[in-house]
C-alpha positions in Angstrom: -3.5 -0.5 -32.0 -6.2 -1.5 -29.8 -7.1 0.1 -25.8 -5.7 -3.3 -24.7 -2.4 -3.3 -26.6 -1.6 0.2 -24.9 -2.5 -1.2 -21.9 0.0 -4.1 -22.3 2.9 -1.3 -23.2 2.7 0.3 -20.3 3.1 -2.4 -18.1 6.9 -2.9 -19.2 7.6 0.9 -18.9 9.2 2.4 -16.0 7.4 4.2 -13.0 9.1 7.4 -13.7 8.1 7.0 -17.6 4.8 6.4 -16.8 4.8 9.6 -14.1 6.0 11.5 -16.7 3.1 10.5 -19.6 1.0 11.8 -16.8 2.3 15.2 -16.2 2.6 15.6 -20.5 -0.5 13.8 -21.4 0.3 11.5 -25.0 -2.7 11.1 -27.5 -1.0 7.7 -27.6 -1.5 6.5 -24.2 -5.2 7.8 -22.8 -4.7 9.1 -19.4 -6.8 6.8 -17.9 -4.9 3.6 -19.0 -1.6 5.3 -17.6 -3.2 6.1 -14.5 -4.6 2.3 -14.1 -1.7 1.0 -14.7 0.0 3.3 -11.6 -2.8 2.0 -9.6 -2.4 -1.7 -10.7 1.6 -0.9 -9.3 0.6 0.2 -6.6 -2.0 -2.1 -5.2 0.0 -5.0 -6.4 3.5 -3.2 -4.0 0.7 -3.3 -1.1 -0.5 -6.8 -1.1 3.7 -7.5 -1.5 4.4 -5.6 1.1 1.8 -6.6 3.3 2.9 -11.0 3.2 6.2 -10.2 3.2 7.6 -8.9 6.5 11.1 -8.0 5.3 10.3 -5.9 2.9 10.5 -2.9 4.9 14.1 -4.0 5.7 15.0 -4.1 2.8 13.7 -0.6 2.1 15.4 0.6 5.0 18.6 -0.7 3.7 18.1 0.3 -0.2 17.9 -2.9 -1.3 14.4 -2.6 -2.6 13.5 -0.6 -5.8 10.2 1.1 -5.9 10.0 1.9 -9.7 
């Protein structure tokens, strides 16, 4: 499987799954990849977060999942 089919996995895994390939590095999944795809999460949450105002309700009332 190619760098780019990895890739593509992780994106439908969840944030604690890909937390975890972190801590207990895979030979499957390079290190690098996993920790691009945290950042791709987490920039993408920002720019979310930052257009829609209600988000932050929503955190404040549980209703909005982070993983």
């Amino acid at each position: 499987m190619s760098l780019i089919d990895r890739a593509a996995e992780l994106e439908t895994m969840s944030q604690q799954e890909l937390i975890s390939l972190v801590n207990n590095p895979s030979s499957i999944y390079p290190e690098f990849i996993v920790l691009s795809e945290i950042q791709r999460r987490n920039i993408n949450r920002k720019k979310y977060e930052a257009v829609s105002p209600n988000v932050g309700t929503w955190k404040k009332f549980g209703l909005y999942e982070t993983s």
